[in-house]
Structures are given as structure tokens and as C-alpha cells.
C-alpha positions as CSV (number, residue, x, y, z in Angstrom):
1,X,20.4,-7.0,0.9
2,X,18.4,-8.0,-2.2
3,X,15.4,-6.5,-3.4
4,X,11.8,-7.9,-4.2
5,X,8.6,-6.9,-5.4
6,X,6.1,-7.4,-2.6
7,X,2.7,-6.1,-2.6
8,X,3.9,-4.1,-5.6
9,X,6.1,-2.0,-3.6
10,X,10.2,-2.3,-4.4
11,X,11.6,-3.9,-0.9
12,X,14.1,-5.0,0.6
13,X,14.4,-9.1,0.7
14,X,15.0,-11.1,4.2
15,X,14.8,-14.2,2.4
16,X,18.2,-16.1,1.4
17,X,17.7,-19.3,-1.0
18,X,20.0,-21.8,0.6
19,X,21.2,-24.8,-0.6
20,X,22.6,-27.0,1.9
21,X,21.7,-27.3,5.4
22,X,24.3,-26.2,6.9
23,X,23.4,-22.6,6.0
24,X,19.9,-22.7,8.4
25,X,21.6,-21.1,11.0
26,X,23.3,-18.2,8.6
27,X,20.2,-17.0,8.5
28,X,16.9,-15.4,10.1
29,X,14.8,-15.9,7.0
30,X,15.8,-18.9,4.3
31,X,13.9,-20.2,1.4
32,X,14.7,-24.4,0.6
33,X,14.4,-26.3,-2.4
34,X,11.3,-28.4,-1.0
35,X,14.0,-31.7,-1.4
36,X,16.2,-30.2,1.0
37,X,13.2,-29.4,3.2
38,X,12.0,-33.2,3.0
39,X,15.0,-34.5,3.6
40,X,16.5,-32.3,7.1
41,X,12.2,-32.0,7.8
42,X,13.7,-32.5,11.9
43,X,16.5,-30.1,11.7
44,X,14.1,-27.3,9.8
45,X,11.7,-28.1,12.8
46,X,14.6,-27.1,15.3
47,X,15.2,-23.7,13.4
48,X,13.4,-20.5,14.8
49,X,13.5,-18.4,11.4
50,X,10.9,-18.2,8.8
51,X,11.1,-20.9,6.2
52,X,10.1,-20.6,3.0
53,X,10.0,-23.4,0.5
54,X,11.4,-23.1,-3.4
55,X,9.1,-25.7,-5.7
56,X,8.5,-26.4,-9.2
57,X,5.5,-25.8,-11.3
58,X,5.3,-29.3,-11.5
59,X,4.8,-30.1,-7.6
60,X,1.6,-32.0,-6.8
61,X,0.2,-29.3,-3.9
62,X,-0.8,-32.9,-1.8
63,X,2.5,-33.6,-0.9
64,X,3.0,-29.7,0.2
65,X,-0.3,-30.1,2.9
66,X,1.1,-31.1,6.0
67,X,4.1,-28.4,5.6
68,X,1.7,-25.0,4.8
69,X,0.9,-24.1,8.4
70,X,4.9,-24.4,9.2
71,X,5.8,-22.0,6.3
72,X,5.9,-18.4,5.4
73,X,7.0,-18.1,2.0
74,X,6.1,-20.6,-1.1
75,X,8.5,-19.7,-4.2
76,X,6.9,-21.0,-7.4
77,X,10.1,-21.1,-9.4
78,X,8.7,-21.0,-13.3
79,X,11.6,-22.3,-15.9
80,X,9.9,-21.0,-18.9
81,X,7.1,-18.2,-18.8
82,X,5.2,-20.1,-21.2
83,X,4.3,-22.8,-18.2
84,X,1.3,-22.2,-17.2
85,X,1.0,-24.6,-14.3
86,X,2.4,-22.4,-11.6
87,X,-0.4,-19.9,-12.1
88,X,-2.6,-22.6,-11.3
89,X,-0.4,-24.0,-8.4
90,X,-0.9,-20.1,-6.7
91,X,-4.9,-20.1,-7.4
92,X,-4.9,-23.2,-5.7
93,X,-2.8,-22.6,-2.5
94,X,-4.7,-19.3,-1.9
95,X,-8.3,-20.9,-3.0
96,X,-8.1,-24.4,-2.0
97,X,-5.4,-24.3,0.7
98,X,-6.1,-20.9,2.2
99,X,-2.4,-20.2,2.3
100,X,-2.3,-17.0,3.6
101,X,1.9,-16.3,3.6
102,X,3.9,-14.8,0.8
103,X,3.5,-16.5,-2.5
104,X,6.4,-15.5,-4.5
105,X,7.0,-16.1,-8.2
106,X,10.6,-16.4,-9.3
107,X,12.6,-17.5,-12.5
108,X,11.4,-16.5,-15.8
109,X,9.5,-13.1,-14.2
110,X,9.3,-10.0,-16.0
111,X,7.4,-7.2,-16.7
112,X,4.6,-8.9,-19.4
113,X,3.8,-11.4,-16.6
114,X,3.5,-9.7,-13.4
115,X,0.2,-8.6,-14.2
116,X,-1.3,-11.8,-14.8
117,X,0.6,-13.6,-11.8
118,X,-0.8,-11.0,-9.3
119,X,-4.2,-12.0,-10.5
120,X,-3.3,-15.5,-9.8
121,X,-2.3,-15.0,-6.0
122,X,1.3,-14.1,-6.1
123,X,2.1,-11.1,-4.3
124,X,5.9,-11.5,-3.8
125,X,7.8,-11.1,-7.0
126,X,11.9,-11.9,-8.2
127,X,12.7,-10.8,-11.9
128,X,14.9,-12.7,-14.5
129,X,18.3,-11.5,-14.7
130,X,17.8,-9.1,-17.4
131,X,15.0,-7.1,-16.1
132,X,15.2,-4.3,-13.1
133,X,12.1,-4.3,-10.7
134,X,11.5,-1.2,-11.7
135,X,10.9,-1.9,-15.2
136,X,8.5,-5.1,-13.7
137,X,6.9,-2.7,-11.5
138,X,5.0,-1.2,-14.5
139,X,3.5,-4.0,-15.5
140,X,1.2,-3.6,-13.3
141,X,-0.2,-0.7,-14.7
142,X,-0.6,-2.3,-17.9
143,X,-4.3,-2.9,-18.0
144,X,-6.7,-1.1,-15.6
145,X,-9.3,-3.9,-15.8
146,X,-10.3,-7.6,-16.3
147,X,-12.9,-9.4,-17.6
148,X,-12.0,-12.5,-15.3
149,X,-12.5,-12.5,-11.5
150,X,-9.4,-12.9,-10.0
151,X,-7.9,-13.6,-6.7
152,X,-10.2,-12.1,-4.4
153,X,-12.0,-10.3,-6.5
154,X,-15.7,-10.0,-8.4
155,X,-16.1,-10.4,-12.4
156,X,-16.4,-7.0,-13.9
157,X,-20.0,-7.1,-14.5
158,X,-20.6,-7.9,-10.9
159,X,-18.7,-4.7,-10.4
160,X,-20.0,-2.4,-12.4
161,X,-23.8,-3.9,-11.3
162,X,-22.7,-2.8,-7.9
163,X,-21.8,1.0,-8.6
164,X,-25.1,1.4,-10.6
């Protein structure tokens, strides 16, 4: 079985990222590319696993409303690191949307990002090809705190106004 980062713990992964739908019923827990999803939408209804979907950082979130309730797992797939959008595409889904399931970051991941893409929402993680989750896993140790609120949390002066 593969392995993730989830809740910054090395795990194993139920997921499998299919690509056809003929693989649904493979599987207990599959992640789509959302096309897929669109297009079989009544046979994905008929399937009793847990469905995640695989998007872009490019996806306008309003076409993704009427599916959160039904999913699980959201995959922000990032091509490059340097593409911001999908940091903003997780504050918005846990903000905004109040998606509450696992919002997993995958593609260009490694250890310099993880950090800053926890702070964002994500708290599923799948490295690049060339990095080991183990080497990710320390990049969360890399700063011990943040000027910036993050997701669910206070700005550090609010913080340190509350110990005092």
C-alpha cells in the first residue's frame, strides 16, 4: 500500500487515483480526475466507497459546490511549486466552503513547501518523486512560528496577548 503524510504522521494510503471508470469497483477508496467524476457523476453516485476528487489549481471552486458534501478527499494537484493558486483554492474550501474532509496536496510537494501548505488547510500530503516522506516530514519543523494567522489559528500577537 502506499504511504501519505496525513495530519503529519507517515501513513498508510487507502486512496487509489484511478483513471477510467471501470476501476470504481477495484476499489474501497478512489480519488478521480474531477472530468471523470463529471462525466460517470450517476455511476460514482451508485459506488459505496469514499470518493475523492483530483483538481487543478486552476478549478473555479463554484463548479466543485454541489459535489463537497458527497466527497471525502479533495487532491489539489500543483504542476509547479511556484503556483500559488492552490494555496488559495485550500484556504477557501476550509474558510469559505467549510469542507471538513481531507484536503490533500500532491505533485510538486516537497519538504520547503509543506510548511506553508499546512498553514493553508492541507493536511493530507503526496511528495514529488525525488523526495521520501520522511525528508517532507521535517519540514514541518522548520519554523516554530508565524507572523500570519493561519488556518484555524490567531495572529501571533493575539497569542502572545493571551498568555500575558
Amino acid at each position: 500500500m502506499a504511504k501519505q503524510i496525513l495530519n503529519e504522521e507517515i501513513v498508510n494510503d487507502p486512496y487509489h487515483f484511478i483513471t477510467s471508470i471501470e476501476e470504481l469497483t477495484h476499489y474501497s477508496h478512489v480519488i478521480a480526475p474531477y472530468g471523470l467524476y463529471v462525466e460517470e457523476k450517476s455511476k460514482f453516485d451508485q459506488y459505496s466507497g469514499e470518493i475523492g476528487l483530483r483538481v487543478g489549481t486552476d478549478i473555479d471552486l463554484a463548479v466543485l459546490t454541489p459535489y463537497l458534501p458527497l466527497l471525502s478527499l479533495i487532491d489539489i494537484h500543483y504542476a509547479s511549486f511556484t503556483d500559488g493558486r492552490g494555496h488559495s483554492l485550500a484556504r477557501l474550501l476550509r474558510e469559505a466552503y467549510h469542507f471538513n474532509g481531507i484536503l490533500r496536496a500532491s505533485g510538486d510537494v516537497f519538504k520547503d513547501t509543506v510548511f506553508y501548505l499546512k498553514r493553508c488547510g492541507f493536511n493530507s500530503f503526496l511528495v514529488k518523486e525525488n523526495e521520501t516522506l520522511e525528508h517532507a516530514l521535517q519540514g514541518f519543523k522548520v519554523f516554530s512560528e508565524s507572523y500570519q494567522a493561519a488556518f484555524k489559528e490567531s495572529p501571533l500577537f493575539r497569542r502572545r496577548f493571551q498568555l500575558a
